[in-house]
N, C-alpha and C positions, 0 to 999 in steps of 0.2 A: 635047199635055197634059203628056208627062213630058219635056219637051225644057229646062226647067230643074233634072230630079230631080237630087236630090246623091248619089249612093251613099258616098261617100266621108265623108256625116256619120255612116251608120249603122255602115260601119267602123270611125269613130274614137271611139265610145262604145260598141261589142260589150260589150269586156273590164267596163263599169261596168254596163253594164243585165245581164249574165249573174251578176254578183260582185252585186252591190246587189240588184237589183232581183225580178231572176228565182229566184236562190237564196231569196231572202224568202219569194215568193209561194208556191214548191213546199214550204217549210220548214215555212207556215202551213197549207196545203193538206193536209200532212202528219201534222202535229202537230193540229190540228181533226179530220180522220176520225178518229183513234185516239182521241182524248179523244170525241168522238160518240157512236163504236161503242160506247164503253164505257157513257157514260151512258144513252145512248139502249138500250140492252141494258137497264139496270133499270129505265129508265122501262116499257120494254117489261110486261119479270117485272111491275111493278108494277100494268100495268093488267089482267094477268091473272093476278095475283091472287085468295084468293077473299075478300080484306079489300076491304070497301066504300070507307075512307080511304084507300088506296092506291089502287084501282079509279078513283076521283073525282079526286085528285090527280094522278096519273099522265095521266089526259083534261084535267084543267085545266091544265096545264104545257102540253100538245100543240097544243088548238085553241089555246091565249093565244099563243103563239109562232110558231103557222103560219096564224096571221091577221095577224098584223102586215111591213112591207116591211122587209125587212135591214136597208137602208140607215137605216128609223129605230131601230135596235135597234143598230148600230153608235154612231149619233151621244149613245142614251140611253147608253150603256156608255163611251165615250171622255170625255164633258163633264160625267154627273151622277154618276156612280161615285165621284169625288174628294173630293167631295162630301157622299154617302152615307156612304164611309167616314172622313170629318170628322166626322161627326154619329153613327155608332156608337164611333167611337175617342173620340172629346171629343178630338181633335187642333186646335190652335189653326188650322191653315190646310189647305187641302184635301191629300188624301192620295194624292198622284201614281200612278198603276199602271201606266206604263212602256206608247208605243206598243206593242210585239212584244207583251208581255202583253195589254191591252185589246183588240185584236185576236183574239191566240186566244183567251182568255176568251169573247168575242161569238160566234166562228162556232163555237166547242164547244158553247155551250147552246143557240144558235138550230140547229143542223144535229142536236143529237140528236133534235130534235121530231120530225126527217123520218126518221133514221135507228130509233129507239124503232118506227116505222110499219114498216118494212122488217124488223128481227126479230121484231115480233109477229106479221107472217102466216108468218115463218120459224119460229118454237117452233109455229104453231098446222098449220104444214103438217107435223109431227110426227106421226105416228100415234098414238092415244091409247091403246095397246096398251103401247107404249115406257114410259113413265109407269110403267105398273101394274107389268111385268115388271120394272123397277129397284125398285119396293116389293116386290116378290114376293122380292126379293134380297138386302133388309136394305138399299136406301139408302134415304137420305133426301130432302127437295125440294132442297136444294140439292146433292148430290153426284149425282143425276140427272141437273139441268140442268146441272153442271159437267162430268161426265163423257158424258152420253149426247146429252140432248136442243140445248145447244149447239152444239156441234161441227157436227151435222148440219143445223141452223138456220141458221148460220154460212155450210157448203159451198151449202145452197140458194139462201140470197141472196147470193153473193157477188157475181154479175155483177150486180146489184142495187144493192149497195152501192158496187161500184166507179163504176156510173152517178153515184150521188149526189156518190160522188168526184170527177170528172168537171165537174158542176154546182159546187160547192165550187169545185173552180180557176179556174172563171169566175167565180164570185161576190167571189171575192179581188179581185177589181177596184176594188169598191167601195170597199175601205180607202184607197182614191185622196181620197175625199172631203175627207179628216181628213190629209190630208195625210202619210200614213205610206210608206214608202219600197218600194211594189211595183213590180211590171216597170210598168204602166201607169204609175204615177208617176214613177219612174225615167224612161221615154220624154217622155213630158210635160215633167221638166225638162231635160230634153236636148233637145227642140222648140219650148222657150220661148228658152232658153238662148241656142242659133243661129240662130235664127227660121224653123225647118224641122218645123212641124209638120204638111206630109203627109206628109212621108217619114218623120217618126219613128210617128206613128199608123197608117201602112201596115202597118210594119214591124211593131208591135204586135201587130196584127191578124194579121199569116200568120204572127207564133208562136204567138197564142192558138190560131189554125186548126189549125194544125199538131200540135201537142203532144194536144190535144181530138180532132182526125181520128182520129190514130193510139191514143191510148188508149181509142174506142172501139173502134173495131180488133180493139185485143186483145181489149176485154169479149166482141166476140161471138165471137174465137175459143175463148174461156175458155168463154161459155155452150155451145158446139158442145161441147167437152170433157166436160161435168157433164154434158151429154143422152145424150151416151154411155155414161157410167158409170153414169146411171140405167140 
Protein backbone atom coordinates (compact mmCIF):
# COMPACT_ATOMS: atom_id res chain seq x y z
CA UNK A 1 0.00 0.00 0.00
CA UNK A 2 2.90 2.65 1.11
CA UNK A 3 5.45 1.02 -1.39
CA UNK A 4 4.97 4.28 -3.50
CA UNK A 5 4.84 6.72 -0.30
CA UNK A 6 7.16 9.85 -0.80
CA UNK A 7 8.54 11.07 2.56
CA UNK A 8 10.57 13.27 1.03
CA UNK A 9 7.40 15.57 -0.24
CA UNK A 10 6.51 16.00 3.48
CA UNK A 11 10.05 17.12 4.10
CA UNK A 12 10.23 19.52 1.54
CA UNK A 13 7.29 21.64 2.57
CA UNK A 14 7.73 21.09 6.65
CA UNK A 15 9.34 24.74 6.83
CA UNK A 16 5.89 26.25 4.75
CA UNK A 17 3.03 24.09 6.26
CA UNK A 18 4.77 24.94 10.14
CA UNK A 19 5.61 29.06 8.83
CA UNK A 20 2.07 29.30 6.67
CA UNK A 21 -0.05 27.12 7.66
CA UNK A 22 0.24 25.74 11.11
CA UNK A 23 1.33 29.05 12.74
CA UNK A 24 -2.26 30.39 11.35
CA UNK A 25 -4.22 27.84 12.69
CA UNK A 26 -2.75 27.92 16.39
CA UNK A 27 -2.73 32.09 16.01
CA UNK A 28 -6.60 31.82 15.22
CA UNK A 29 -7.14 29.10 17.84
CA UNK A 30 -5.51 31.58 19.99
CA UNK A 31 -6.70 34.74 19.42
CA UNK A 32 -10.75 33.18 19.21
CA UNK A 33 -10.55 31.47 22.87
CA UNK A 34 -9.56 34.72 24.30
CA UNK A 35 -11.94 36.84 22.33
CA UNK A 36 -14.73 33.89 23.36
CA UNK A 37 -13.76 33.77 26.85
CA UNK A 38 -14.20 37.17 26.99
CA UNK A 39 -17.56 37.56 25.34
CA UNK A 40 -19.05 34.60 26.23
CA UNK A 41 -18.23 35.71 29.94
CA UNK A 42 -20.86 38.65 29.50
CA UNK A 43 -23.08 36.81 27.65
CA UNK A 44 -22.84 34.43 30.53
CA UNK A 45 -23.27 37.74 33.42
CA UNK A 46 -26.02 38.42 30.94
CA UNK A 47 -28.26 35.70 31.23
CA UNK A 48 -27.93 35.85 34.86
CA UNK A 49 -28.82 38.65 35.11
CA UNK A 50 -31.88 39.83 37.00
CA UNK A 51 -32.86 42.06 33.77
CA UNK A 52 -35.49 40.22 31.65
CA UNK A 53 -33.79 42.00 28.35
CA UNK A 54 -30.60 40.84 29.03
CA UNK A 55 -31.92 37.29 30.42
CA UNK A 56 -33.86 36.95 26.75
CA UNK A 57 -31.12 38.34 24.70
CA UNK A 58 -28.33 36.76 26.25
CA UNK A 59 -30.55 32.89 25.51
CA UNK A 60 -31.33 34.25 21.99
CA UNK A 61 -27.68 34.87 21.00
CA UNK A 62 -26.91 31.11 22.53
CA UNK A 63 -29.51 28.86 21.03
CA UNK A 64 -29.38 31.12 17.49
CA UNK A 65 -25.77 30.24 17.22
CA UNK A 66 -25.48 26.76 18.63
CA UNK A 67 -28.14 25.76 16.28
CA UNK A 68 -26.61 26.67 13.46
CA UNK A 69 -23.41 24.41 11.53
CA UNK A 70 -20.02 26.60 11.65
CA UNK A 71 -19.20 26.03 8.49
CA UNK A 72 -22.44 28.05 7.52
CA UNK A 73 -21.78 30.77 9.90
CA UNK A 74 -18.18 30.95 8.35
CA UNK A 75 -19.48 31.15 4.78
CA UNK A 76 -22.42 33.85 6.14
CA UNK A 77 -19.31 36.01 7.68
CA UNK A 78 -16.71 35.57 4.78
CA UNK A 79 -19.26 36.47 1.50
CA UNK A 80 -22.25 38.62 3.02
CA UNK A 81 -20.40 40.80 5.69
CA UNK A 82 -18.96 42.93 2.70
CA UNK A 83 -21.85 43.39 1.87
CA UNK A 84 -23.62 44.36 5.03
CA UNK A 85 -21.04 46.59 5.66
CA UNK A 86 -21.64 48.35 1.90
CA UNK A 87 -25.11 48.86 2.96
CA UNK A 88 -24.39 50.28 6.63
CA UNK A 89 -21.34 52.51 5.34
CA UNK A 90 -23.20 53.65 1.90
CA UNK A 91 -19.73 52.62 0.61
CA UNK A 92 -19.96 52.46 -3.19
CA UNK A 93 -18.62 48.74 -3.51
CA UNK A 94 -18.40 45.95 -0.94
CA UNK A 95 -16.29 46.51 2.15
CA UNK A 96 -13.48 43.96 2.33
CA UNK A 97 -12.70 42.50 5.99
CA UNK A 98 -9.46 40.75 5.49
CA UNK A 99 -9.30 36.67 5.38
CA UNK A 100 -7.32 36.58 9.11
CA UNK A 101 -10.05 39.08 10.31
CA UNK A 102 -13.33 37.15 8.92
CA UNK A 103 -12.12 34.31 10.29
CA UNK A 104 -11.45 35.42 13.84
CA UNK A 105 -14.39 37.54 13.81
CA UNK A 106 -16.69 34.10 13.05
CA UNK A 107 -15.02 31.62 15.40
CA UNK A 108 -15.01 34.58 18.34
CA UNK A 109 -18.81 34.90 18.14
CA UNK A 110 -19.82 31.57 17.21
CA UNK A 111 -17.39 29.87 20.13
CA UNK A 112 -18.62 32.38 22.79
CA UNK A 113 -22.17 30.74 22.50
CA UNK A 114 -20.43 27.56 23.85
CA UNK A 115 -17.95 29.22 25.85
CA UNK A 116 -20.89 31.95 27.75
CA UNK A 117 -22.51 27.95 28.73
CA UNK A 118 -19.18 26.88 30.39
CA UNK A 119 -18.89 30.11 32.67
CA UNK A 120 -22.40 30.25 33.59
CA UNK A 121 -22.40 26.78 35.31
CA UNK A 122 -18.81 28.24 36.60
CA UNK A 123 -20.37 31.71 38.30
CA UNK A 124 -23.38 29.52 39.36
CA UNK A 125 -21.17 26.76 40.87
CA UNK A 126 -20.20 29.72 43.22
CA UNK A 127 -21.59 29.44 46.47
CA UNK A 128 -24.25 31.99 46.99
CA UNK A 129 -22.86 32.89 50.36
CA UNK A 130 -19.72 34.54 48.18
CA UNK A 131 -22.26 37.13 46.71
CA UNK A 132 -23.69 38.44 49.93
CA UNK A 133 -20.29 38.42 51.93
CA UNK A 134 -18.77 40.95 49.22
CA UNK A 135 -22.16 43.05 49.77
CA UNK A 136 -21.65 42.58 53.29
CA UNK A 137 -18.14 44.38 52.40
CA UNK A 138 -19.23 47.38 50.58
CA UNK A 139 -18.72 45.83 47.02
CA UNK A 140 -20.57 46.10 44.49
CA UNK A 141 -21.93 43.62 41.37
CA UNK A 142 -19.31 44.15 39.37
CA UNK A 143 -16.25 44.52 41.84
CA UNK A 144 -17.62 41.11 43.20
CA UNK A 145 -17.61 39.38 40.03
CA UNK A 146 -14.26 41.04 39.16
CA UNK A 147 -12.72 40.45 42.16
CA UNK A 148 -14.33 37.19 43.84
CA UNK A 149 -16.68 35.30 41.91
CA UNK A 150 -14.63 35.14 38.53
CA UNK A 151 -11.49 34.19 39.24
CA UNK A 152 -13.00 31.11 41.02
CA UNK A 153 -15.41 30.63 38.00
CA UNK A 154 -12.56 30.79 35.94
CA UNK A 155 -10.22 28.10 38.05
CA UNK A 156 -13.44 25.79 38.05
CA UNK A 157 -13.90 25.63 34.45
CA UNK A 158 -10.71 25.75 33.19
CA UNK A 159 -10.26 22.22 32.12
CA UNK A 160 -13.54 22.91 30.60
CA UNK A 161 -12.69 25.50 28.66
CA UNK A 162 -9.34 24.27 27.52
CA UNK A 163 -11.67 21.17 26.07
CA UNK A 164 -13.51 23.72 24.17
CA UNK A 165 -10.06 24.85 23.14
CA UNK A 166 -9.21 21.76 21.97
CA UNK A 167 -12.59 21.45 19.87
CA UNK A 168 -11.73 25.13 18.39
CA UNK A 169 -8.24 23.75 16.84
CA UNK A 170 -10.19 21.14 15.20
CA UNK A 171 -12.75 23.34 13.99
CA UNK A 172 -9.96 25.72 12.40
CA UNK A 173 -10.09 23.27 9.68
CA UNK A 174 -13.04 24.49 8.25
CA UNK A 175 -11.54 27.93 7.18
CA UNK A 176 -10.25 25.44 4.42
CA UNK A 177 -13.60 25.92 2.76
CA UNK A 178 -13.09 29.57 1.83
CA UNK A 179 -9.91 29.02 0.98
CA UNK A 180 -7.99 30.85 3.84
CA UNK A 181 -4.41 29.65 4.49
CA UNK A 182 -4.61 26.89 7.50
CA UNK A 183 -2.43 23.88 8.09
CA UNK A 184 -5.16 21.84 6.29
CA UNK A 185 -5.05 24.26 3.42
CA UNK A 186 -1.61 24.72 3.42
CA UNK A 187 -1.34 20.58 2.95
CA UNK A 188 -3.99 20.59 0.45
CA UNK A 189 -1.97 22.90 -1.70
CA UNK A 190 1.14 21.09 -1.36
CA UNK A 191 -0.89 17.70 -2.32
CA UNK A 192 -2.55 19.37 -5.25
CA UNK A 193 0.60 20.93 -6.02
CA UNK A 194 2.81 17.60 -6.43
CA UNK A 195 0.08 15.32 -6.89
CA UNK A 196 0.68 13.66 -3.34
CA UNK A 197 -2.42 13.92 -1.59
CA UNK A 198 -2.07 10.78 0.72
CA UNK A 199 0.91 11.62 2.03
CA UNK A 200 0.12 15.19 2.46
CA UNK A 201 -3.51 14.33 4.14
CA UNK A 202 -1.77 11.64 6.40
CA UNK A 203 0.54 13.86 7.50
CA UNK A 204 -2.17 16.25 8.37
CA UNK A 205 -4.01 14.10 10.23
CA UNK A 206 -0.97 12.72 12.90
CA UNK A 207 -0.45 16.49 13.42
CA UNK A 208 -4.05 17.20 14.19
CA UNK A 209 -3.76 13.65 16.32
CA UNK A 210 -0.92 14.63 17.75
CA UNK A 211 -1.08 18.16 19.00
CA UNK A 212 -5.16 17.30 20.17
CA UNK A 213 -3.69 13.82 21.91
CA UNK A 214 -1.31 15.71 23.85
CA UNK A 215 -3.33 18.79 24.81
CA UNK A 216 -5.85 16.59 26.18
CA UNK A 217 -3.17 15.14 28.17
CA UNK A 218 -2.48 17.97 29.91
CA UNK A 219 -6.44 18.99 30.46
CA UNK A 220 -6.70 16.03 32.53
CA UNK A 221 -3.41 16.35 34.24
CA UNK A 222 -4.56 20.05 35.04
CA UNK A 223 -8.24 18.63 36.14
CA UNK A 224 -6.17 16.03 38.47
CA UNK A 225 -4.42 19.26 39.95
CA UNK A 226 -7.80 21.41 40.72
CA UNK A 227 -9.42 18.10 42.49
CA UNK A 228 -6.58 18.31 44.66
CA UNK A 229 -6.62 21.68 45.60
CA UNK A 230 -10.35 21.30 46.09
Amino acid sequence: MFSDFDFGVIQRSLPYLIKEGLTFTLTLTALSTIGGVILGTLIAMARLSSYRVLQVAGAGYVNFLRSLPLVLVIFWFYFLMPYILQWVTGASSPVPVGAFASALITFTIFEAAYFSEIMRAGIQSIPRGQPAAAAALGMNYWQSMWYIILPQAFRNMLPVILTQTIILFQDTSLVYVVSLPDFLGAASKVAQRDGRLVEMYIFAAIVYFIISFFASWLVKRLQARIAIIR
